[in-house]
C-alpha positions as CSV (number, residue, x, y, z in Angstrom):
1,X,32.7,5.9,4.8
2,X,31.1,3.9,7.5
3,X,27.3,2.2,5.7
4,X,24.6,1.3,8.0
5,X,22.1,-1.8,7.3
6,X,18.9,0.3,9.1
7,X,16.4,0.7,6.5
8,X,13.5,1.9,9.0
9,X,14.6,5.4,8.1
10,X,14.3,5.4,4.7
11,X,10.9,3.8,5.0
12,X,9.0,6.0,7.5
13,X,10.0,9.2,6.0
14,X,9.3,7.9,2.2
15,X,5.6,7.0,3.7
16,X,5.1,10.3,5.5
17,X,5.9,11.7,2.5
18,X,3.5,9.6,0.2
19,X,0.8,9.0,2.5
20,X,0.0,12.9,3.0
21,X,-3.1,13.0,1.0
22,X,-2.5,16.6,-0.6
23,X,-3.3,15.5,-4.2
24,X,-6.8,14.2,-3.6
25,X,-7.6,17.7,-1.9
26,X,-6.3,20.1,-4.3
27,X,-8.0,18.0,-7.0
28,X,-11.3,18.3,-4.9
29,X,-10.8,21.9,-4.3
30,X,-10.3,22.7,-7.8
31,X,-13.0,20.6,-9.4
32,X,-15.5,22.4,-6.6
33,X,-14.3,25.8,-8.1
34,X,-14.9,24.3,-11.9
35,X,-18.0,22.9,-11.1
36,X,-19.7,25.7,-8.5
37,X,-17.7,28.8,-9.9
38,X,-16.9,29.7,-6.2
39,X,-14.0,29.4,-4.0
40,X,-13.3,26.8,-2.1
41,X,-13.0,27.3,1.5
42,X,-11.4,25.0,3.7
43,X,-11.8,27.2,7.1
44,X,-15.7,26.1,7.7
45,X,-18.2,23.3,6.3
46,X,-19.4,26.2,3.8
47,X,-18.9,23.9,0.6
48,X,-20.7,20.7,2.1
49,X,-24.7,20.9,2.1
50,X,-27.1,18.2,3.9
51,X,-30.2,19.7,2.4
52,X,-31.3,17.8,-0.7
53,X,-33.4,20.4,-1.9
54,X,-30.3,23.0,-2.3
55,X,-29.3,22.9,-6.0
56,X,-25.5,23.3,-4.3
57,X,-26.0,20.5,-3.4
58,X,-26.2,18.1,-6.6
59,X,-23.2,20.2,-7.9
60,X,-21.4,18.8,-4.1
61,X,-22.5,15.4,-5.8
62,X,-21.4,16.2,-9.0
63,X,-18.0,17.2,-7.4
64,X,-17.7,13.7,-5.6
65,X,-18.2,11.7,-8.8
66,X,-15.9,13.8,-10.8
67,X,-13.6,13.0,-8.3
68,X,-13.6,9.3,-7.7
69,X,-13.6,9.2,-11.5
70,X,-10.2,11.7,-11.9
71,X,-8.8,9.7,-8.7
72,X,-9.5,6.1,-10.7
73,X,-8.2,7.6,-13.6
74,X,-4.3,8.6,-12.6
75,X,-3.9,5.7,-10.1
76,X,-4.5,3.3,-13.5
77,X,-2.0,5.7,-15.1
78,X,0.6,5.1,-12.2
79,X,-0.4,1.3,-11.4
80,X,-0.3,-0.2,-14.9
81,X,3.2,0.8,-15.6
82,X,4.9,0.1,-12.2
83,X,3.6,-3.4,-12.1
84,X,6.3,-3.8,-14.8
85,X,8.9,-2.0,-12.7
86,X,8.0,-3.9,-9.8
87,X,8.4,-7.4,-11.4
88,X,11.5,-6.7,-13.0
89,X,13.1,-4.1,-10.7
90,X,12.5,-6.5,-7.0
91,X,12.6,-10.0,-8.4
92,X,16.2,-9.1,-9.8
93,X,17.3,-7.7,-6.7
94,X,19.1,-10.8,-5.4
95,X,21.4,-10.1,-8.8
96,X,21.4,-5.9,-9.2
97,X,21.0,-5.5,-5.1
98,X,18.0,-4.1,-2.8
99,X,19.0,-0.3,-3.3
100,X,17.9,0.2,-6.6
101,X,14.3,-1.0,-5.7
102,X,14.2,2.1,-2.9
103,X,15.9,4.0,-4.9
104,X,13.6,4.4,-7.8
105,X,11.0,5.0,-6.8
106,X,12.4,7.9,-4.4
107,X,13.8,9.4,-7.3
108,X,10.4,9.1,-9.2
109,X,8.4,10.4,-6.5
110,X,11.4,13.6,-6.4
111,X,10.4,14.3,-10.1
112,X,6.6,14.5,-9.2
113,X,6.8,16.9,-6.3
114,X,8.4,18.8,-8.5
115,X,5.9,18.8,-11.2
116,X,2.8,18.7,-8.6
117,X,4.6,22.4,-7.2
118,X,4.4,23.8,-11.0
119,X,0.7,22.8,-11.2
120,X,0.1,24.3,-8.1
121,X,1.7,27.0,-8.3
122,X,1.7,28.1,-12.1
123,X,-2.3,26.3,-11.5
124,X,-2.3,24.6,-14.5
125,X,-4.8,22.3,-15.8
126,X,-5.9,18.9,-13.9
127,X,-4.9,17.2,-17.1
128,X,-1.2,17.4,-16.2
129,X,-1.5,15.3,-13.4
130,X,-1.6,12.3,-15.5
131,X,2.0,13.2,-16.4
132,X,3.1,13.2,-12.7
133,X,1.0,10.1,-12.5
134,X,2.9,8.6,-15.0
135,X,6.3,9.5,-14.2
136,X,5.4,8.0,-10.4
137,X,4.7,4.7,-12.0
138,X,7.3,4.7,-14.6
139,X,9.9,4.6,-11.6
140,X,7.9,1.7,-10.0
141,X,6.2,4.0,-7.2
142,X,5.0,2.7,-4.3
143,X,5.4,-1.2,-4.8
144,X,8.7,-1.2,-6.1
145,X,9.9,1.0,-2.7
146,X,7.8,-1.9,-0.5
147,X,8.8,-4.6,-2.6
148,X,12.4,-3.8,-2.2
149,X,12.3,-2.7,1.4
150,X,10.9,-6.2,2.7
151,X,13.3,-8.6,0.4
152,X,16.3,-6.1,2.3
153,X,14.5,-6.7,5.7
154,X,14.0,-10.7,4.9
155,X,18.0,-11.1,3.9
156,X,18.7,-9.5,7.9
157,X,16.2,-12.2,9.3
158,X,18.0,-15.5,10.7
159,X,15.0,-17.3,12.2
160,X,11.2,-17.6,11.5
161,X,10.3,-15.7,14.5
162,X,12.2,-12.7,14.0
163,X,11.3,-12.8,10.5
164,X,7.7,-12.4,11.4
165,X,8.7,-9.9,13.8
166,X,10.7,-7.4,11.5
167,X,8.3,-7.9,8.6
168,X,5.7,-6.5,11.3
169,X,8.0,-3.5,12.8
170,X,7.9,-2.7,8.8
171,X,4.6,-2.7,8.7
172,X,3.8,-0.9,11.8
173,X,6.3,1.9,10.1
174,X,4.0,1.9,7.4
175,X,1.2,2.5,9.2
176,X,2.7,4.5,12.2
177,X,4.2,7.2,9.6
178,X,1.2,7.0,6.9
179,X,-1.2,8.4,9.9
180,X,1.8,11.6,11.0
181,X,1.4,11.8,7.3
182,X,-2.3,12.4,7.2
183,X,-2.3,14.0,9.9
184,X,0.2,16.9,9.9
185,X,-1.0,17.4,5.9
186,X,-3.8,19.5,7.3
187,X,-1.6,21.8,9.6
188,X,1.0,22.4,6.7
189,X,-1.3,22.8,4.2
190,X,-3.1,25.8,6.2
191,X,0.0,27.0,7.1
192,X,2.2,27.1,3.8
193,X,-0.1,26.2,1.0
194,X,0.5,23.6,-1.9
195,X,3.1,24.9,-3.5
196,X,5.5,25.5,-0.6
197,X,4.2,22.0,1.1
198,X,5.1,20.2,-2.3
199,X,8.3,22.2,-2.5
200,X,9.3,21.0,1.4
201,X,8.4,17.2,0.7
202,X,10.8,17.6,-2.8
203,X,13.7,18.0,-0.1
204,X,13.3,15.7,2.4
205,X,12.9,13.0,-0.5
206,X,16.2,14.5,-1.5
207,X,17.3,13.9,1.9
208,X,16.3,10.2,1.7
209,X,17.8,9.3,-1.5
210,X,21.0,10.7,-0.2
211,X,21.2,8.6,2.9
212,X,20.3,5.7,0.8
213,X,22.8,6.7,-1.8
214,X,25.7,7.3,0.6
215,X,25.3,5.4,4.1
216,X,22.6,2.5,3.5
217,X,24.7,-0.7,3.1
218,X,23.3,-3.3,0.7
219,X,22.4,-6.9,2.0
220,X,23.3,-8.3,-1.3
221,X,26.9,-8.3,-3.2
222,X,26.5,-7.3,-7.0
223,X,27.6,-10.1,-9.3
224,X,30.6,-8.7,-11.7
225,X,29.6,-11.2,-14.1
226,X,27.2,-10.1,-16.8
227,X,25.1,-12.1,-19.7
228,X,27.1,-12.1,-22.7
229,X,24.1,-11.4,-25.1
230,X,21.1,-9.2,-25.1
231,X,18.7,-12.4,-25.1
232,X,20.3,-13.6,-21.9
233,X,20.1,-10.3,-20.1
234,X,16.2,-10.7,-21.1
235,X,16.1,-13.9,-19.8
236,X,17.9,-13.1,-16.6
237,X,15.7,-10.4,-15.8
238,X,12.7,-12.2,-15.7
239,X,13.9,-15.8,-14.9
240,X,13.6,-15.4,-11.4
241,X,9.6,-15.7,-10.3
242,X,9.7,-18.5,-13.1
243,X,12.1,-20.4,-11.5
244,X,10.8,-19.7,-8.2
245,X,7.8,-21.7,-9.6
246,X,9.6,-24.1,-11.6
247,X,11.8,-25.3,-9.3
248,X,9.1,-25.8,-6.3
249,X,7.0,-29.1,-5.7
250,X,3.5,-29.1,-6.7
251,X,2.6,-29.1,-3.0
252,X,4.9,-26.2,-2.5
253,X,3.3,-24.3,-5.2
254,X,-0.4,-25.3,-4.2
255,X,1.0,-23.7,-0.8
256,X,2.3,-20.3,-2.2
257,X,-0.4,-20.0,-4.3
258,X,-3.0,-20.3,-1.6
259,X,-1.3,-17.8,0.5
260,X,-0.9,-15.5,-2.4
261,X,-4.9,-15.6,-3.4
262,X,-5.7,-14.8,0.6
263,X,-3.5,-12.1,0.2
264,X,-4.4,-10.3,-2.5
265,X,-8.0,-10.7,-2.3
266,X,-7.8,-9.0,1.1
267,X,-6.0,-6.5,-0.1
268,X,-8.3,-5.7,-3.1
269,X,-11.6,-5.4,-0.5
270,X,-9.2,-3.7,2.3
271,X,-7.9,-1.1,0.2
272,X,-10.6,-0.6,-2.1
273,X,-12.3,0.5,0.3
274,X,-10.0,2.3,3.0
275,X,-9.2,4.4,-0.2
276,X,-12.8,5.8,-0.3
277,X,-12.6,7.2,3.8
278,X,-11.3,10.5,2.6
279,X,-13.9,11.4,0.0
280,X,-16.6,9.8,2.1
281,X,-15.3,12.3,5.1
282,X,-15.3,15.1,2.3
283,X,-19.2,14.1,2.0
284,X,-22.4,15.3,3.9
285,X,-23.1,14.9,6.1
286,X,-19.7,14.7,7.6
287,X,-18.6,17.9,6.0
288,X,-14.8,17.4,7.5
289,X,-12.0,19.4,6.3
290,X,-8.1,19.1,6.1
291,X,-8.0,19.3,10.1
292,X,-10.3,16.8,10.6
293,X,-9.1,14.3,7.7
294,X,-5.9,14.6,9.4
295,X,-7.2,13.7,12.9
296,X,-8.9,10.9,11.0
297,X,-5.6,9.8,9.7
298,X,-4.1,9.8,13.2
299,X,-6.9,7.5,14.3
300,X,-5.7,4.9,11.0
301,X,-2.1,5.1,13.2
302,X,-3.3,3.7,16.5
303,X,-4.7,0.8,13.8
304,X,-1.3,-0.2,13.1
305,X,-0.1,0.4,16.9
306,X,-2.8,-1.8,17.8
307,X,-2.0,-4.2,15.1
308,X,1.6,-4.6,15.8
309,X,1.5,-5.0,19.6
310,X,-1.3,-7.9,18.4
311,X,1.6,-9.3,16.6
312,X,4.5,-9.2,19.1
313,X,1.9,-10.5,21.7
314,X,-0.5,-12.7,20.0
315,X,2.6,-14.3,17.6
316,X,3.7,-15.9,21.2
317,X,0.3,-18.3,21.4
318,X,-0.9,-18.5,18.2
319,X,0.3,-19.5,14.6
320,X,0.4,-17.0,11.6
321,X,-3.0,-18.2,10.0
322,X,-5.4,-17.2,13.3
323,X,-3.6,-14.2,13.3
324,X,-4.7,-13.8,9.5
325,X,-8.3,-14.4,10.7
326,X,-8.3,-12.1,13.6
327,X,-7.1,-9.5,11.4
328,X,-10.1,-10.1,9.2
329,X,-12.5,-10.0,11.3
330,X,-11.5,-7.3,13.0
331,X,-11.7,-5.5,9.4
332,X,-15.2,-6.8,8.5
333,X,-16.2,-5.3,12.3
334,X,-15.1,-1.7,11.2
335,X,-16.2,-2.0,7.4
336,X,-19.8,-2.6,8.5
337,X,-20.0,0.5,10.9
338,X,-18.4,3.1,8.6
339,X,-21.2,1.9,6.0
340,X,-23.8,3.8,8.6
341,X,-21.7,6.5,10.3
342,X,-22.9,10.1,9.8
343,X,-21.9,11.6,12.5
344,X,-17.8,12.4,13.7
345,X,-17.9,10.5,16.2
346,X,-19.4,7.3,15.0
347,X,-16.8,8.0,12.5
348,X,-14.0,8.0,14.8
349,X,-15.2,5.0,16.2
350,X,-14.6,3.4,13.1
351,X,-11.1,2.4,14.4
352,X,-12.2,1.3,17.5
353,X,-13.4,-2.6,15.6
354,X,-10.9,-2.5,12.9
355,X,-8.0,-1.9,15.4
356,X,-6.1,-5.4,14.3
357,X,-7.5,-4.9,10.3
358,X,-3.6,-4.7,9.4
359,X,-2.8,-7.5,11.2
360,X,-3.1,-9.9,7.8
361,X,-0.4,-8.0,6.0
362,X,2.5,-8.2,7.8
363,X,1.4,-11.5,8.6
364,X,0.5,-13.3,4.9
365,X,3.9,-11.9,4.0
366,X,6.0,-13.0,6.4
367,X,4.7,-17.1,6.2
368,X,5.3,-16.3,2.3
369,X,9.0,-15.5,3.1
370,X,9.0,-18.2,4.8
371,X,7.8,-20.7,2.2
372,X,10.9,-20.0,-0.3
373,X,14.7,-20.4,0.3
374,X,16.9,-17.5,0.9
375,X,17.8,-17.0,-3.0
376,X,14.3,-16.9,-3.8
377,X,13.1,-14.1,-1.7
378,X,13.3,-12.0,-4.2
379,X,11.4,-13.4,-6.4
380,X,8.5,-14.1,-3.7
381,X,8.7,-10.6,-2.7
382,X,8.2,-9.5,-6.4
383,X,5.0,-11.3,-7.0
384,X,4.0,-9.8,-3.6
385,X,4.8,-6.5,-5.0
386,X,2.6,-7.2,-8.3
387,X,-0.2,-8.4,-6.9
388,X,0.2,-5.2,-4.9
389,X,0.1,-2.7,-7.6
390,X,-2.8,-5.0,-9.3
391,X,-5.0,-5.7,-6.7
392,X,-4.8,-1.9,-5.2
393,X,-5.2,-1.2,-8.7
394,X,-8.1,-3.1,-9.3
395,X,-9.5,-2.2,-5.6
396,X,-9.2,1.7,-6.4
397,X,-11.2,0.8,-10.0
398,X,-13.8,-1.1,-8.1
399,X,-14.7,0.7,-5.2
400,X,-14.4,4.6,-6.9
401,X,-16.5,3.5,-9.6
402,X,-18.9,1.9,-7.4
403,X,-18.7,4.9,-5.0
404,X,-19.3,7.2,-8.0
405,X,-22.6,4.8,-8.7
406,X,-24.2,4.7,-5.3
407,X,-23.3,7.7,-3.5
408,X,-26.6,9.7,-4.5
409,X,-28.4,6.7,-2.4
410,X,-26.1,5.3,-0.3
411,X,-22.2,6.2,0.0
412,X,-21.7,3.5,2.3
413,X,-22.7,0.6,0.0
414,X,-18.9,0.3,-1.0
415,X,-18.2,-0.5,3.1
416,X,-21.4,-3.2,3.0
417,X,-19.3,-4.6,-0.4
418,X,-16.3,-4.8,1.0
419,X,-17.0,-6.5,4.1
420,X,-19.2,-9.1,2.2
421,X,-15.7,-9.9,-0.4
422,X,-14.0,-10.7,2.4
423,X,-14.8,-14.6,2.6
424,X,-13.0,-15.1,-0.3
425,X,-9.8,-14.9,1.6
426,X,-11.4,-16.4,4.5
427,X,-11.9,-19.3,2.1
428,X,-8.4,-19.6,0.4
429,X,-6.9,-19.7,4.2
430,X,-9.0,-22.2,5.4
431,X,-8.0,-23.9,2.4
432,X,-4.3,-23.8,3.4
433,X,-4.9,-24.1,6.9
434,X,-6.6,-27.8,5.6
435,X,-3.6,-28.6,3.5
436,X,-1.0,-27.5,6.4
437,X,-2.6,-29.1,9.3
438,X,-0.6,-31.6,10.7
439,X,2.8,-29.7,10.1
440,X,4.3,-27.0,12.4
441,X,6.8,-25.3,10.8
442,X,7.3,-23.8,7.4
443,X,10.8,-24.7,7.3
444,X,9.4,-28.4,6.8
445,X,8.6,-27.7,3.5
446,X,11.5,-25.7,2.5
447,X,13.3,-28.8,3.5
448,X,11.2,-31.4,1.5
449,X,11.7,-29.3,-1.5
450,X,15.6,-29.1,-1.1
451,X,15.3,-33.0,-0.9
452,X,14.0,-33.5,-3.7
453,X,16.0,-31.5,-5.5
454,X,18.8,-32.9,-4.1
455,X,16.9,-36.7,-5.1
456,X,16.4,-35.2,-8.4
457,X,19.8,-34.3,-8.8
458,X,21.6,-37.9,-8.1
């Protein structure tokens, strides 16, 4: 049978499928029927009151905290034990291969469909989701999938340029497919219901695994030879990110270490706070439903159209690290006017400043990649992956408990507090861009390092 190496398919429809926020509204729907001993009704703005003086409306504040809280609650379950997964699972892929990295997760996020239709359907307690939380992170969930995906992507790339390029086309994927995501939730929630939507995304992730299984080719050959001893399979499996650090330069790891602190720094603040934009739209005095939390979503897409054009273009005149502050910016910009939006269109034009706000992503991780030497991407791509699952773990902790803190006098305090985090990364890259001044290309260092090895050596 004839294998493929296009991974693009596997990656847009896994994020379609976990970006459709369905979890966070059946959660808010049934903690409104807990909490008001009504129904919830998702047709009109019925269950969202402006006026303070309505006693409804301190249970609709009641409702919001419960949730942030439940929300911070099973993404610790999931994160803690797929940062594991993700260092162990991704950093070994250069020895097991790239597949099992997207496959395990798939299969993971197969199991809890499956269990998130029971809930639904049987409507079993809220509880329960901690066990579909759990088996999500037990399979590495969503950093493993992204680890794996852009060490495959990185093995393809044969030149600096088109690896910036590719790692961006990922990320555009990401964000393209996250906003169809969002956005079609709302139309296929109204029109088949939780447990029928749930039962629907359980077989296209059946479909993905599948292709995976059967037609996705793997970029790296499986060694036949295997440790002869327990101890040296346990040092095997986590040898690689220590030697990634061992065998580097000081300079080198100064380098990687600066680029790593920008990077998940901006991702703590960045997704801390992005997290919160469905709740706060939930919120008076926005009052939006599924409909409009999916055009809201579809908004977040032309982000990452925007963003990716920026790179193809802007990647032609400028090096990686103004494209890193650009995308900051940009981010700050957008973070500062969604503090004081209350009305839908101000809220829409959210987007309109933070259109290059994913720029820094694809970016940070693509001058990583090109940092290390071909055998050691999967060990960079590993820590990546970590400091993935910890700082959106940490950024989720953060900004829901600070949300659950300040919404009674300000929800948009977590926007203001995001914004201001933000020159800490600013910092750290200025830092590298002082220690990397007078050189133009990454593969400069690559080659010191190899030269002293090879010194080292005679």
């Amino acid at each position: 049978m004839k294998k493929f190496m296009v991974v693009e398919p596997v990656v847009a429809l896994f994020m379609f499928l976990y970006s459709m926020p369905l979890m966070q509204q059946y959660v808010y729907r049934k903690l409104w029927e807990e909490t008001t001993n009504s129904t919830f009704d998702n047709d009109n703005a019925s269950h969202c009151h402006v006026n303070e003086s309505d006693p409804t409306f301190l249970k609709q504040k009641e409702v919001q905290e419960k949730m942030s809280i439940f929300i911070l609650k099973t993404d610790l379950c999931a994160g803690a034990l797929s940062i594991l997964v993700a260092f162990v699972v991704v950093a070994n892929g250069e020895r097991w291969g790239r597949k099992v990295s997207l496959v395990l997760p798939m299969v993971g996020c197969l199991v809890s469909s499956i269990f998130l239709c029971a809930i639904s359907y049987f409507s079993l307690p809220l509880s329960l989701l901690f066990i579909s939380a759990f088996v999500t992170g037990l399979f590495g969930s969503i950093a493993t999938f992204l680890g794996g995906a852009f060490a495959f992507i990185a093995d393809l790339c044969e030149n600096e340029k088109q690896n910036t390029i590719r790692i961006a086309v990922i990320d555009f994927i990401l964000g393209v497919f996250s906003g169809l995501g969002g956005l079609s939730s709302g139309y296929i929630l109204k029109a088949l219901g939780f447990t029928w939507t749930y039962v629907m995304m359980s077989l296209l992730q059946v479909v993905n695994i599948l292709y995976v299984m059967c037609f996705l080719d793997d970029t790296v050959r499986v060694s036949e030879v295997e440790p002869k001893s327990l101890k040296e399979k346990f040092k095997e499996t986590f040898s690689g990110v220590y030697d990634l650090f061992r065998n580097s330069s000081c300079r080198k790891r100064t380098l990687i270490t600066l680029l790593l602190c920008t990077f998940m720094t901006y991702l703590f603040t960045m997704i801390g706070a992005l997290s919160l934009y469905t709740i706060y739209e939930l919120n008076a005095p926005l009052c939006w439903n599924a409909i409009y939390i999916g055009y809201g979503s579809a908004a977040s897409t032309a982000v990452s159209l925007i963003g990716f054009l920026g790179i193809l273009v802007l990647v032609k005149y400028l090096k990686d690290f103004y494209l890193v502050y650009l995308g900051i910016f940009s981010y700050v910009g957008g973070a500062v006017m969604a503090a004081f939006a209350t009305t839908t269109l101000l809220m829409f034009l959210v987007r309109v400043p933070s259109l290059l706000l994913a720029m820094p992503i694809p970016v940070l991780r693509s001058m990583l990649s090109k940092l290390v030497l071909p055998n050691e991407q999967g060990a960079i791509f590993a820590c990546i992956a970590c400091l993935e699952v910890v700082m959106g773990t940490l950024g989720l902790v953060t900004f829901n408990s600070l949300y659950a803190a300040t919404v009674g006098w300000f929800p948009g305090f977590c926007f203001l507090f995001s914004a201001g985090l933000c020159i800490i990364p600013l910092i750290t890259l200025s830092w590298f861009l002082y220690a990397t001044w007078h050189e133009y290309h990454f593969a400069l260092l690559i080659n010191e390092d190899d030269s002293l090895g090879e010194n080292a050596d005679s």
